[in-house]
VEXLUM-246467 format. One record per residue (C-alpha): x negated, z, y; residue in three letters. Coordinates in steps of 0.001 Angstrom, whole numbers, plus 500000, padded with zeros to 6 digits. Layout:
// VEXLUM-246467
XZYAla;...
This chain:
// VEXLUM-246467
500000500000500000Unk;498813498909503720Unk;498274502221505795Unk;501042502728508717Unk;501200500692511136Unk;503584501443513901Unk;504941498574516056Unk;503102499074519747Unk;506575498382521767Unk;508213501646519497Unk;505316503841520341Unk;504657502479523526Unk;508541503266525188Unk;509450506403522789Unk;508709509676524018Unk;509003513430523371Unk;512034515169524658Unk;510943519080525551Unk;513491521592525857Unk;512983524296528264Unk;514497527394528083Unk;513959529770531207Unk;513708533378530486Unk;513367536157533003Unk;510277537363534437Unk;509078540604535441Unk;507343540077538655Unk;504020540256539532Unk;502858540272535482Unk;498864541480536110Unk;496791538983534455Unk;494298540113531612Unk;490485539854531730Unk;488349539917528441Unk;484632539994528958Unk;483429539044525293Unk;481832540319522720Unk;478549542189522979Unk;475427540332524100Unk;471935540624523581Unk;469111539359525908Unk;465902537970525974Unk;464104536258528483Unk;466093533035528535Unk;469114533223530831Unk;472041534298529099Unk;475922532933530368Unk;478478535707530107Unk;482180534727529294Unk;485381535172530547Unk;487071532327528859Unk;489093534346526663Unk;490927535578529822Unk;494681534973530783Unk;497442535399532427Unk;500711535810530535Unk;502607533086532983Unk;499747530738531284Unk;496843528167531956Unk;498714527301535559Unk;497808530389536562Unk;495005530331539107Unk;493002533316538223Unk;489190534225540303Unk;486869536584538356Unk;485032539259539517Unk;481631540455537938Unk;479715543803538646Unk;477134545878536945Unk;478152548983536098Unk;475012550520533601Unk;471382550083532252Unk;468667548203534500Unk;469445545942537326Unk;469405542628536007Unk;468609539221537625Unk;472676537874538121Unk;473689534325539513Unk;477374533158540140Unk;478898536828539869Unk;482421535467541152Unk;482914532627538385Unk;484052532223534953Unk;480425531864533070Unk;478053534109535787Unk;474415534022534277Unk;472287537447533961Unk;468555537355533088Unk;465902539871532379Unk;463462537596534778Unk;464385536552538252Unk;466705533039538246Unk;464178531320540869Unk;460883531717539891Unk;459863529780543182Unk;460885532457545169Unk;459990535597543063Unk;456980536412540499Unk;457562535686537224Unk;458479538878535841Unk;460317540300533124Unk;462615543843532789Unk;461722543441528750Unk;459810546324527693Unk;458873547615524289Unk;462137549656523869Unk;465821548771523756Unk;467726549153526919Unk;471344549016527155Unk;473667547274530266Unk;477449547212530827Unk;479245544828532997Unk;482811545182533919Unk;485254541686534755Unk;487836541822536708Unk;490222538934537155Unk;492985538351539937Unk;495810536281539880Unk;496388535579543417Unk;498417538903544052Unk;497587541412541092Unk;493945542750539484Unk;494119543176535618Unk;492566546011534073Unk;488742546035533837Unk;487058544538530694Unk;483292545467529790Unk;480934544002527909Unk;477645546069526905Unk;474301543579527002Unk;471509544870524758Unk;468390544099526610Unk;465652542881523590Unk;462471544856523561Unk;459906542206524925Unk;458699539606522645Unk;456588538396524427Unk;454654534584522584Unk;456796535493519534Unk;459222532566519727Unk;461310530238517899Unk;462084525990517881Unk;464994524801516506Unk;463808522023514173Unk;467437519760513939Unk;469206520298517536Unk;471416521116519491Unk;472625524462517560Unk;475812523864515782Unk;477846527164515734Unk;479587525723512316Unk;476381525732510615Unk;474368528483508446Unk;470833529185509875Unk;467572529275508125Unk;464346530529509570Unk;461596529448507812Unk;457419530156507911Unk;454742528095505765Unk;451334529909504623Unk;447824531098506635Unk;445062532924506924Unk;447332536619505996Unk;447845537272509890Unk;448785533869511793Unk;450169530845509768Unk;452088527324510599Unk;455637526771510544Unk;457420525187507701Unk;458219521355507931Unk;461891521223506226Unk;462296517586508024Unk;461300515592504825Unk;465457515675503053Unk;468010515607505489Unk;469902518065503360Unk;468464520773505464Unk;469317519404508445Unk;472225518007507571Unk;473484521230506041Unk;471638524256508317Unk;470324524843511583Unk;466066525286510937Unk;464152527352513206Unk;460010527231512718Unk;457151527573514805Unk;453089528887513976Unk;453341532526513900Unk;451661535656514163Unk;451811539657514852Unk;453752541687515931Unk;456109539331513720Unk;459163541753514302Unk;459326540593518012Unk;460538536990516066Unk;463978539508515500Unk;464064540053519054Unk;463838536533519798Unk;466434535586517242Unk;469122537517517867Unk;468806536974521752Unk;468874533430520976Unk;471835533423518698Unk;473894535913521410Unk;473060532874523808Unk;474185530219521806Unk;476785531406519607Unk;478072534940520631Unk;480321535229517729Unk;478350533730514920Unk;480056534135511453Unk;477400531874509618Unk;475458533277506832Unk;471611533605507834Unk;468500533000505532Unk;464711534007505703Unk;462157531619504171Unk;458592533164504224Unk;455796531042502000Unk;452166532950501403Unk;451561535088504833Unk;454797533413505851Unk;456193536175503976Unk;455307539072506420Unk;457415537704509732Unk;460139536528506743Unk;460547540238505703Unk;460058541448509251Unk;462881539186510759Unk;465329540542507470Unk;464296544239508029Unk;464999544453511717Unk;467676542118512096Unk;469794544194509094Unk;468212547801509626Unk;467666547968512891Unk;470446545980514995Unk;472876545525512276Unk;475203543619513332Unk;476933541510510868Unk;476906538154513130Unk;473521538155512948Unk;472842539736509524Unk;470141538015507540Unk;472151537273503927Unk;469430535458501601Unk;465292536148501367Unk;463480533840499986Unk;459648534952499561Unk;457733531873498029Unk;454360533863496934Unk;454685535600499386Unk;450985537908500007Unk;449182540571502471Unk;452114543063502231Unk;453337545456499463Unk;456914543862499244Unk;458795545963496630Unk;458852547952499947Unk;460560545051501404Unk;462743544877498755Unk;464040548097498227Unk;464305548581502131Unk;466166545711502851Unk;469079546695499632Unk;469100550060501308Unk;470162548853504323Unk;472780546553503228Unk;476233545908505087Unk;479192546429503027Unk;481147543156502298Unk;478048540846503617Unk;476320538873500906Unk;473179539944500341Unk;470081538940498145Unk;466273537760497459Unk;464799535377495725Unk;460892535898494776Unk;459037532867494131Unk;455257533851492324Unk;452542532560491431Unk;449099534826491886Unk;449550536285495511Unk;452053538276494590Unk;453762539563491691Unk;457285539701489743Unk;459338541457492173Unk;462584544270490964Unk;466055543509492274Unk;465155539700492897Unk;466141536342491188Unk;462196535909490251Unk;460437531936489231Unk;457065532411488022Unk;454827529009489192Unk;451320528525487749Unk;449498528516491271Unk;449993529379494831Unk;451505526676497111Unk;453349525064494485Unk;456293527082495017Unk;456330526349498773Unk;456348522277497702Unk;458727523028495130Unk;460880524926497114Unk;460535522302500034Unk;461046519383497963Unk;464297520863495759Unk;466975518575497302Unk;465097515690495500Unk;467313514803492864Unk;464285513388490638Unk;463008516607490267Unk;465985518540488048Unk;466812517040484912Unk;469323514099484794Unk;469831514550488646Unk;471920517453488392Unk;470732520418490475Unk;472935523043488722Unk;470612522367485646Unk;472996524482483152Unk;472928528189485338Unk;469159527830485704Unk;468566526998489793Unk;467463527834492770Unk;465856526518495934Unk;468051524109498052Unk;470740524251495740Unk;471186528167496180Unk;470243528564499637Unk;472233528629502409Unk;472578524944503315Unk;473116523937499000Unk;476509524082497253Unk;475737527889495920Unk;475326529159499574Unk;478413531697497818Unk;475897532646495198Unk;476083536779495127Unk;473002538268492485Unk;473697541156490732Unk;472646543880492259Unk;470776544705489220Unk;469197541078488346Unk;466956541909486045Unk;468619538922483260Unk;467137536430485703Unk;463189535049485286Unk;462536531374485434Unk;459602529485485372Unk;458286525973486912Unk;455364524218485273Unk;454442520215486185Unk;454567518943483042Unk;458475519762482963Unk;461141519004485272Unk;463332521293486685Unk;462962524809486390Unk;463720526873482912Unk;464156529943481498Unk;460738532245481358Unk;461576534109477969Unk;465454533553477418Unk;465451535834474463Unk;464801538689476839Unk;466298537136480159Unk;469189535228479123Unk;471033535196482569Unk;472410531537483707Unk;473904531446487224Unk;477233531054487929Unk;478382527284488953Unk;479913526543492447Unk;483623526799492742Unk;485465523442492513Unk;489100524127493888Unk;492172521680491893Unk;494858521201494428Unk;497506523877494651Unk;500635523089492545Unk;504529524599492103Unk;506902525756489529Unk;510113524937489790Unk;513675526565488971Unk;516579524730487514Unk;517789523567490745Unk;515056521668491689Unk;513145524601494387Unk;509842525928494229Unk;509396529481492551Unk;506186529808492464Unk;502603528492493249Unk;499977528061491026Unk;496392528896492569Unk;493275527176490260Unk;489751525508490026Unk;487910523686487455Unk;485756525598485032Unk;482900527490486615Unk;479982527002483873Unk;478563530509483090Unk;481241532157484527Unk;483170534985481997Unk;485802536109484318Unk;487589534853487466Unk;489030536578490367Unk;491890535476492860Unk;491352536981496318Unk;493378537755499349Unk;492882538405502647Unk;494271538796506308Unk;490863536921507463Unk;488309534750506220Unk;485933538142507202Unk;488190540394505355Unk;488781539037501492Unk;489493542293499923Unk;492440542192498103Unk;492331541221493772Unk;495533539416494034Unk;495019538403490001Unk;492512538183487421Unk;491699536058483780Unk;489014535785481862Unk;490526531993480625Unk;487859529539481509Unk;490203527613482991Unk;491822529568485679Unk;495507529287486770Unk;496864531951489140Unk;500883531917489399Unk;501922533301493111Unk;505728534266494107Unk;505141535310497646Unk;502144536071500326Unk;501302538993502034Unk;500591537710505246Unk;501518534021507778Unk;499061533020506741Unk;497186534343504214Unk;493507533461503104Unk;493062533068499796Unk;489614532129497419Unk;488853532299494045Unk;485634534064492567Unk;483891533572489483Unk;482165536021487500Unk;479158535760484676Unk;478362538076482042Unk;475692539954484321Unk;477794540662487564Unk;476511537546489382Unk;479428536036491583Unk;480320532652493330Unk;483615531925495332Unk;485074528933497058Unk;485309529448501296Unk;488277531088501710Unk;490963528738502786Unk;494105529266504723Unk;497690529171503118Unk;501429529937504744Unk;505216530394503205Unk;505289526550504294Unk;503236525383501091Unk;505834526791498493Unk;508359523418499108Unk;505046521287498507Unk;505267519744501469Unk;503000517093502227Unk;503362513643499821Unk;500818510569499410Unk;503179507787500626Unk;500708506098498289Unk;499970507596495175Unk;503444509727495132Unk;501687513061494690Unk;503252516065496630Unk;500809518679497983Unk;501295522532499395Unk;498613521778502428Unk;497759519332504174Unk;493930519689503283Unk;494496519408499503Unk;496464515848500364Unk;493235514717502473Unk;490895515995499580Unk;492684513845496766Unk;493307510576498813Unk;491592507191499053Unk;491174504612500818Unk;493985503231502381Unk;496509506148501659Unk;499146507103504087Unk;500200511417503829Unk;503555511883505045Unk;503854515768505867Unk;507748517795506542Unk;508418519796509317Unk;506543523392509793Unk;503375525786510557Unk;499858524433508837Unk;497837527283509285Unk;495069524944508214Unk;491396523931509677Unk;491935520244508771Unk;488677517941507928Unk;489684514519507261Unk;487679512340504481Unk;485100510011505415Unk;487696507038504573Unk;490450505241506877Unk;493802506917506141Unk;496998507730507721Unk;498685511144508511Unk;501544510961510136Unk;504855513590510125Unk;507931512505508634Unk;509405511228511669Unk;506727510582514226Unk;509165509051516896Unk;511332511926516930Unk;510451514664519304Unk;511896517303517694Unk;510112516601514339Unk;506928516453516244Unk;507010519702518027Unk;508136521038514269Unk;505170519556512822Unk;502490522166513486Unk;498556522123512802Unk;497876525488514192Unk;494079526605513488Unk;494005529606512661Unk;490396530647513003Unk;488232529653516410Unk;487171525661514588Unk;488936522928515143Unk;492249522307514397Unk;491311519110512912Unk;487958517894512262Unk;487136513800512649Unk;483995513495511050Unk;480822511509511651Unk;479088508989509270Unk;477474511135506310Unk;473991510939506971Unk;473235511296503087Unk;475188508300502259Unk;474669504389502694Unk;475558503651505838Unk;477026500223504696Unk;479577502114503594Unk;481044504505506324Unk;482394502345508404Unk;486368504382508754Unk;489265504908510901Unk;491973507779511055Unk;495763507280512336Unk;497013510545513362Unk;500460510022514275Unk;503068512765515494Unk;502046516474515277Unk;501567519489517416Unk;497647520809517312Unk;497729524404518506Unk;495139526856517880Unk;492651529485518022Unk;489711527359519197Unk;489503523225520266Unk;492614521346519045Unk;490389517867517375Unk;486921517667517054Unk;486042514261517106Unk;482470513105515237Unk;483460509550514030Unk;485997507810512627Unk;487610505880515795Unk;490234508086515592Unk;493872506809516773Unk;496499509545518049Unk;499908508519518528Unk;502896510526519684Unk;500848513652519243Unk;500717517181521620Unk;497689518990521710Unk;499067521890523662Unk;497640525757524047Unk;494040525872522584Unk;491864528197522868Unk;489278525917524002Unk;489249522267524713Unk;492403520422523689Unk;489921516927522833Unk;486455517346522027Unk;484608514183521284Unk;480778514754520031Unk;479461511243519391Unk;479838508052520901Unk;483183506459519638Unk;486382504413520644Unk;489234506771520686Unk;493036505448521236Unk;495545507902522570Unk;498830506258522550Unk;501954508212523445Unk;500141512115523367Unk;500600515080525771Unk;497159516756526516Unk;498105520160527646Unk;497746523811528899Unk;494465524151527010Unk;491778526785528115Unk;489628524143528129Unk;489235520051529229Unk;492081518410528335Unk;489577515859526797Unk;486371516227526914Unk;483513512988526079Unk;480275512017525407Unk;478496510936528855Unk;475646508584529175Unk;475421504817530612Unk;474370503777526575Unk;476419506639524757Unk;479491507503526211Unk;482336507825524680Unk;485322505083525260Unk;488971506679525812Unk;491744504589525878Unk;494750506067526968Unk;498602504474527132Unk;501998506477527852Unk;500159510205528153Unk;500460513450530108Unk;496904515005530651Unk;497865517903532471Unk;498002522002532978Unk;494381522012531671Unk;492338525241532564Unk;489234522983533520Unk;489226519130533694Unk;491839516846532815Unk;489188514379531164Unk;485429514703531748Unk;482836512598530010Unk;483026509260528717Unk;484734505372529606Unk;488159505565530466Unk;490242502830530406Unk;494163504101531058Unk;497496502603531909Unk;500866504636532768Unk;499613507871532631Unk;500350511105534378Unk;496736513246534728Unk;498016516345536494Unk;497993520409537276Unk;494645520157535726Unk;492133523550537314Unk;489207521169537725Unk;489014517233538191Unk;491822515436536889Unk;489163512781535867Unk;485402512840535579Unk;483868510636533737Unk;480969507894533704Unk;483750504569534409Unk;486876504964534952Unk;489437501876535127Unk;493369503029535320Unk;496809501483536952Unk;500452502390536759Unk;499457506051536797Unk;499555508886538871Unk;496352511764539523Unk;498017514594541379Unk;497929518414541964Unk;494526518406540292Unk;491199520611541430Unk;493630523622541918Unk;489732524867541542Unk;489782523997545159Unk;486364522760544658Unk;486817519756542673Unk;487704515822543177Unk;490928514773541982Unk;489099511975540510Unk;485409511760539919Unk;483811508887538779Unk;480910506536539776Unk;482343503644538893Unk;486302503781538901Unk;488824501036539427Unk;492566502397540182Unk;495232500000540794Unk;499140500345541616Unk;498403504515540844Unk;499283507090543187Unk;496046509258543876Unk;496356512159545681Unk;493597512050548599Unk;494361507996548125Unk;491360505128548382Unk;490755502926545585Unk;492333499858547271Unk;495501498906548883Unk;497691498674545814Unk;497630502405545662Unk;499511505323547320Unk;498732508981548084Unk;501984510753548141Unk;503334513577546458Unk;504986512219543211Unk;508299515000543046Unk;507945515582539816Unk;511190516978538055Unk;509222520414537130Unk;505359521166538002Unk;504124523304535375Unk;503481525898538157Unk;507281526772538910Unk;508102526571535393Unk;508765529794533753Unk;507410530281530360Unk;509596529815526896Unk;507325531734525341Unk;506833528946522929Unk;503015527345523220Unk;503779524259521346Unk;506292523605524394Unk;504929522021527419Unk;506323523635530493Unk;506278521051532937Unk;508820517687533001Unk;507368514808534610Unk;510160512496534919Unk;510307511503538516Unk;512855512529540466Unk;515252510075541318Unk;518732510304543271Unk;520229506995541350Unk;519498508829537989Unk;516840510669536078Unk;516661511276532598Unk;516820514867532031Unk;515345516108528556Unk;516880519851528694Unk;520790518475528683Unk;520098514985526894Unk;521744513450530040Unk;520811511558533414Unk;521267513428536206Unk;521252512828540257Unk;518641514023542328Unk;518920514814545996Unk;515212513257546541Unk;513624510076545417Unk;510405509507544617Unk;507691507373545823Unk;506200506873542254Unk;509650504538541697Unk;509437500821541549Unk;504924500365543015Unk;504076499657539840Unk;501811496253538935Unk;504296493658540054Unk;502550491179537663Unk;503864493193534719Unk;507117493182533085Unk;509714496141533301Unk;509895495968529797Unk;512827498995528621Unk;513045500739531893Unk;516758501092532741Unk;518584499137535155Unk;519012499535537945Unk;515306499184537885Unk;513886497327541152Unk;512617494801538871Unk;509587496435538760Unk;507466499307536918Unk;507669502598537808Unk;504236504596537673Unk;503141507681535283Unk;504132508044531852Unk;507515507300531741Unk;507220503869533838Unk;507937500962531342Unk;509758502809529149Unk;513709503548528566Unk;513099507236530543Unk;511649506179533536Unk;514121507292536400Unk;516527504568538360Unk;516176502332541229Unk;518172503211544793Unk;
């Protein structure tokens, strides 16, 4: 079957009807102010973050922050009165002041306090306590693969020396690393704690609430800032963000290290994975509580070990190698990153030799212990009753090799998997659910072999929505209980239909073209039933890039999204690749940006509300040679805490770009008509429009220029945003911007046209060159502008 393809006049002149239900205010609601989580800092700049701050009336909502010291040193501050004010433990302008640092060789501790105002009303203070690092000083840090990707695990890794200074290790030659972890490196030396110092500041800076799993790689003196890092990151500042969860000492020398070893299980957190691998050869010995590979000379391990993604070296390509692994496939960035060791792993002792490939057992009479295989998930299925419903779910994976027992686990949070929902010791799993405990609730399943080693699957998300399996491949006819179990099982060419409801999901779409559309994606009310609602801080929905471990030949894709709501706890689509196309979707109330486009691709947006995200409404790639194109038809950008669209080539016709804080657009080329760019910058400090190269034509701009086929006058919108009140409903735009007209206006709340007493000047300046197409008559014979002009809603002639 062909994928979906929606005729261009149907999506082109259909749009979403919003209804808007007033409820009473109290006045003067005080907005609230949230100054982030607790920060640690070096001697790079650090941004502090008030992001997370609101006002209940929502995004339209001007709010001003204030910023003020309150405890610990005086620090270095720029920008106290803004969103993101910078602090620094060395003055900001070095020109201007010596080069000095507030760093010394103990921990200090600062508190800053945020206010934010409304206009009228203060909320209540919010602090956030800065740990100043002690100083560091040359013990630094390079990130091997940037930028930093906050999705990412991290591994820090150090190659041999001389036992006090050494090089840094060269993970560049498989893209496997890369692809799968951020890599820090760098040649090293003492004090090689002060690399902890430098870490953790670094991580505060770049991702302040990191929930990655972290890994230590330390190869012959390596070792010694390896263990360092691990024993001061997890004894000293324990703090699970930035809690080191895997060792790996690859004869690893000039130390006693059972020290190491027993210190750093002492210290453990409970509920964060935890455990070391000891690679030996004549440095250093067999190591207790470790997964232990004895190697027949030093540096061979550190090659080994480097080398491991290379499927020539395991037996017939296959990296599990029956339980007996390690290496790439177990660390952080592999497909065991889940691996848990026992805590008593004493079955476990491997050896390498180069006359065999692969690694083996050492003496498997006397240490028998095979590692548990990764968790493959099956899609979720049903049971049903007589009459035809759903009674039950049924929760499974394919057969974990090694494994004895398995484990179904719930959990209010992907942090927080604590609850044995069911258990079986059938090597086969199947888990039959009646009911959840929680909208939503995570769920995972964890495998168990005979030694008390464990593996699980990343927790996924689930809601009371799955139990009427409601997502089908128009293609294959196979029903589904999420949406990412339809995406996981499709090919090329597939088209997923999915029914009306909440998909508490964190969607990744394949690396294949495809369609996913809602069951009736020109009917406004099934759309703003149709929910992807993230419900951690990723993406709602993931578009994602060429593999860079497959043939290229190969990856060329494109995705149809076509009617859904994206709502969320962090940006509503993260776009990598895949040319996405969005019709008749609303990306409405994210946490962060509503668009978020990463590499340089063509992007259609046909038909899609852009709004009230704490964010840019969408934000592009820049750059003369990379940007980003963005074509837009028949869409609302508007009500966006920063800029409408920034980044990019934007080519739009018969939009409405409004309400926005910042620009309404700023972007490398701009080229737009029929539209209108109004009540934008409410920043005060912003251009409506901001581009170096823009062509408007037949658009009204507030501020005007751009030619003589434009206006500059206020549109008279049917509701700003700003005088709305709020429904309470964030999947619900609160704005209507229909134009006012006093001939007739379609009005979306009562399903009728209604008569205005003004008439605006958006009515009948659109390109005379173009047809009217559906607009109603009386129509002027001529286009209306914004989003509604050319279609069967755009408001009536005089």
């Amino acid at each position: 079957m062909h994928p979906l393809r929606l005729p261009f006049l149907l999506v082109l002149f259909t749009f979403p009807v919003f209804l808007t239900i007033g409820v009473a205010q109290t006045e003067n609601i005080p907005p609230v102010a949230d100054a982030g989580p607790s920060r640690y800092l070096g001697n790079d700049p650090l941004p502090l973050d008030a992001s997370a701050s609101f006002h209940p009336d929502g995004p339209y909502v001007s709010l001003t922050y204030t910023w003020r010291q309150v405890r610990g040193p005086q620090l270095y501050t720029e920008n106290l009165k803004t969103i993101s004010p910078t602090i620094s433990a060395v003055p900001i302008d070095p020109i201007d002041e010596p080069q000095t640092t507030l760093l010394t060789h103990q921990f200090q501790i600062c508190e800053f306090e945020l206010i934010v105002n409304d206009g009228t009303t203060d909320s209540l203070p919010s602090n956030v306590t800065i740990t100043l690092v002690p100083n560091y000083q040359e013990q630094i840090l390079e990130l091997k693969n940037p930028p930093f990707d906050p999705r990412k695990p991290t591994i820090i890794a150090f190659s041999g020396g001389n036992g006090v200074t050494g090089g840094g290790m060269n993970l560049s030659g498989f893209p496997e690393w890369f692809a799968g972890a951020n890599v820090f490196s760098n040649p090293y030396g003492p004090p090689y704690d002060g690399y902890a110092d430098w870490m953790i500041a670094t991580l505060s800076r770049l991702a302040p609430d990191y929930d990655q799993m972290i890994q230590t790689v330390g190869s012959s003196t390596g070792g010694q800032p390896a263990a360092e890092i691990s024993r001061k990151l997890n004894g000293l500042y324990r703090d699970a963000r930035y809690y080191v969860n895997h060792v790996s000492f690859l004869d690893s020398c000039c130390r006693y290290y059972p020290n190491d070893v027993s210190y750093l299980h002492l210290f453990r957190i409970p509920n964060e994975p935890f455990w070391i691998e000891n690679h030996y050869a004549t440095a250093s010995p067999w190591l207790a509580n470790t997964l232990n590979t004895r190697f027949p000379q030093h540096g061979t391990q550190r090659v080994w070990f480097r080398d491991s993604p290379n499927m020539d070296l395991w037996p017939t390509e296959d990296m599990f190698n029956n339980g007996v692994y390690a290496g790439y496939y177990a660390s952080v960035a592999g497909p065991a990153a889940n691996l848990q060791l026992s805590n008593t792993p004493a079955f476990y002792y491997f050896l390498w030799t180069e006359d065999v490939v692969g690694i083996r057992h050492y003496d498997e009479t006397n240490y028998p212990g095979k590692l548990p295989e990764p968790i493959r998930l099956s899609p979720i299925r049903a049971t049903a009753g007589t009459d035809g419903t759903t009674n039950s779910l049924l929760f499974s994976c394919e057969h974990s090799r090694n494994s004895t027992r398995y484990q179904l686990v719930f959990g209010a949070s992907p942090n927080q998997m604590e609850t044995v929902a069911a258990e079986t010791t059938e090597s086969e799993p199947v888990f039959e659910v009646d009911s959840i405990p929680h909208e939503p609730t995570w769920w995972m399943i964890k495998a168990f072999d005979a030694h008390g080693s464990s593996i699980h699957s990343d927790p996924r998300a689930i809601s009371q929505t799955a139990f009427g399996m409601p997502v089908r491949n128009a293609t294959s006819f196979e029903t589904y209980a999420t949406i990412q179990d339809a995406l996981d099982y499709s090919q090329p060419g597939d088209t997923i239909t999915v029914q009306p409801g909440n998909y508490y999901e964190n969607l990744v779409f394949p690396r294949h073209s495809l369609v996913l559309n809602s069951s009736e994606p020109t009917n406004p009310e099934i759309v703003a039933a149709t929910i992807i609602s993230s419900p951690t801080k990723w993406p709602a929905i993931t578009f994602p890039s060429v593999n860079p471990l497959a043939d290229q030949s190969d990856q060329l894709f494109q995705h149809h999204l076509i009617g859904f709501t994206i709502t969320g706890n962090g940006t509503g689509i993260y776009a990598e690749g895949g040319d996405p196309t969005l019709i008749n979707n609303t990306v409405i109330g994210n946490k962060r940006h509503g668009i978020h486009v990463t590499e340089p691709i063509n992007m259609i947006l046909d038909g899609c509300t852009v709004a009230e995200n704490l964010g840019d409404g969408i934000k592009g790639i820049s750059g003369e040679t990379t940007s980003s194109k963005l074509q837009l038809s028949h869409c609302i950008v508007a009500g966006n805490r920063e800029n409408g669209i920034i980044g990019g080539q934007v080519f739009g016709i018969h939009c409405t770009i409004a309400e926005n804080g910042k620009s309404g657009v700023h972007c490398d080329l701009l080229q737009i008509s029929n539209s209108i760019l109004y009540y934008n910058s409410r920043d005060g400090l912003s251009a409506n429009v901001s581009c170096p190269k823009a062509t408007v034509h037949f658009s009204n701009v507030e501020g005007g220029g751009f030619g003589d086929s434009n206006i500059a006058l206020p549109p008279l919108f049917a509701q700003s945003g700003a005088d709305a009140t709020d429904d309470g409903h964030t999947t619900t735009p609160r704005f209507d911007y229909h134009l006012q007209s006093t001939a007739g206006r379609w009005d979306p709340s009562s399903g009728q046209w209604i008569r205005d007493t003004s008439q605006s000047p958006s009515i009948d300046v659109g390109d005379p060159g173009s047809a009217v197409n559906t607009e109603p008559k009386p129509n002027g014979n001529r286009l209306n502008q914004g989003v509604y002009g050319g279609t069967n809603q755009a408001s009536l002639s005089l």
